[in-house]
C-alpha positions in Angstrom: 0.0 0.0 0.0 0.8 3.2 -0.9 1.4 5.9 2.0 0.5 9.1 1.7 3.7 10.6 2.3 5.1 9.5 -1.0 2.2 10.3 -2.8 2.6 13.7 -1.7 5.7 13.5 -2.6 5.2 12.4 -6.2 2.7 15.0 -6.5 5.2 17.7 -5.7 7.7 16.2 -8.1 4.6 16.6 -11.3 3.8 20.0 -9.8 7.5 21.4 -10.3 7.8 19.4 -13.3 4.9 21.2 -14.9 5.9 24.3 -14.0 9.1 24.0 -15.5 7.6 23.0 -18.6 4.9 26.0 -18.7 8.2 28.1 -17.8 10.0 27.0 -21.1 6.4 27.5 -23.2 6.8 31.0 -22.2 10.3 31.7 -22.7 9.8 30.8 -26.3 7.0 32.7 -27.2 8.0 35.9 -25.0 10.0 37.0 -28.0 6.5 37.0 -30.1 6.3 40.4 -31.9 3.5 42.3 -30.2 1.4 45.0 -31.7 2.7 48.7 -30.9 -0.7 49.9 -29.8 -4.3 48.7 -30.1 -5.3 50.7 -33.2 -2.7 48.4 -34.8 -6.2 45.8 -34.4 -8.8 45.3 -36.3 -12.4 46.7 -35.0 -13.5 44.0 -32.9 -10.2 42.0 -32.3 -9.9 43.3 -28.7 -12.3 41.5 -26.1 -13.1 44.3 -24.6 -14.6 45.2 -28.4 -17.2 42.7 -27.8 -18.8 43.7 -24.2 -21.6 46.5 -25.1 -23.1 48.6 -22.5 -26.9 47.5 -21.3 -29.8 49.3 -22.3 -31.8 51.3 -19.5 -34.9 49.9 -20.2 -37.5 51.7 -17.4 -35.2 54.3 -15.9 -32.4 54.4 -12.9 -33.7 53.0 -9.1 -31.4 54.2 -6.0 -34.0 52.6 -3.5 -32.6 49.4 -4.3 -30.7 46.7 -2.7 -26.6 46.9 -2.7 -23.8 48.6 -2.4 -23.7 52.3 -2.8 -21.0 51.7 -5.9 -24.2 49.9 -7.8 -26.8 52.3 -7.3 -28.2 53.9 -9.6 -29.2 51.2 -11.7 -31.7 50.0 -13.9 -33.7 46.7 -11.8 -35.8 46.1 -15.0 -33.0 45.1 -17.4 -33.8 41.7 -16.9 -31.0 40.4 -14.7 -33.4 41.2 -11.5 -36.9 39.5 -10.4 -38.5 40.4 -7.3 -39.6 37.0 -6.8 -36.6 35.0 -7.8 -32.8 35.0 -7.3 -30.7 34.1 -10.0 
């Protein structure tokens, strides 16, 4: 049977293993050209491209539940329900 102590130990030996190997990934593509700035992208090739703001549907709410750093916001957007929690 197997103790626990050498499985542990084993386990370390994969851990460090596979960070060495995910060291040497990056070492060879760190000298990857990267663009100069981000209007060297197409429109759209950034994520941050793809995240549009929400609509206000029925208007801002401050008597609503949360922090102070979320209020105003719209609770008819269809991310809240009264009745259930998502």
């Amino acid at each position: 049977m197997v103790s626990q102590r050498r499985i542990s130990i084993w386990l370390t030996l994969i851990a460090l293993l596979l960070l060495c190997l995910a060291d040497d990934v990056n070492a060879k593509h760190g000298d990857k050209p990267r663009p100069e700035a981000w209007n060297d992208l197409a429109h759209g090739g950034r994520f941050m491209d793809r995240i549009l703001p929400a609509p206000i549907r029925d208007g801002l709410e401050s008597d609503t539940w949360g922090a102070d750093a979320v209020r105003p916001r719209d609770v008819h957007n269809g991310m809240e329900d009264p009745e259930w929690s998502y």
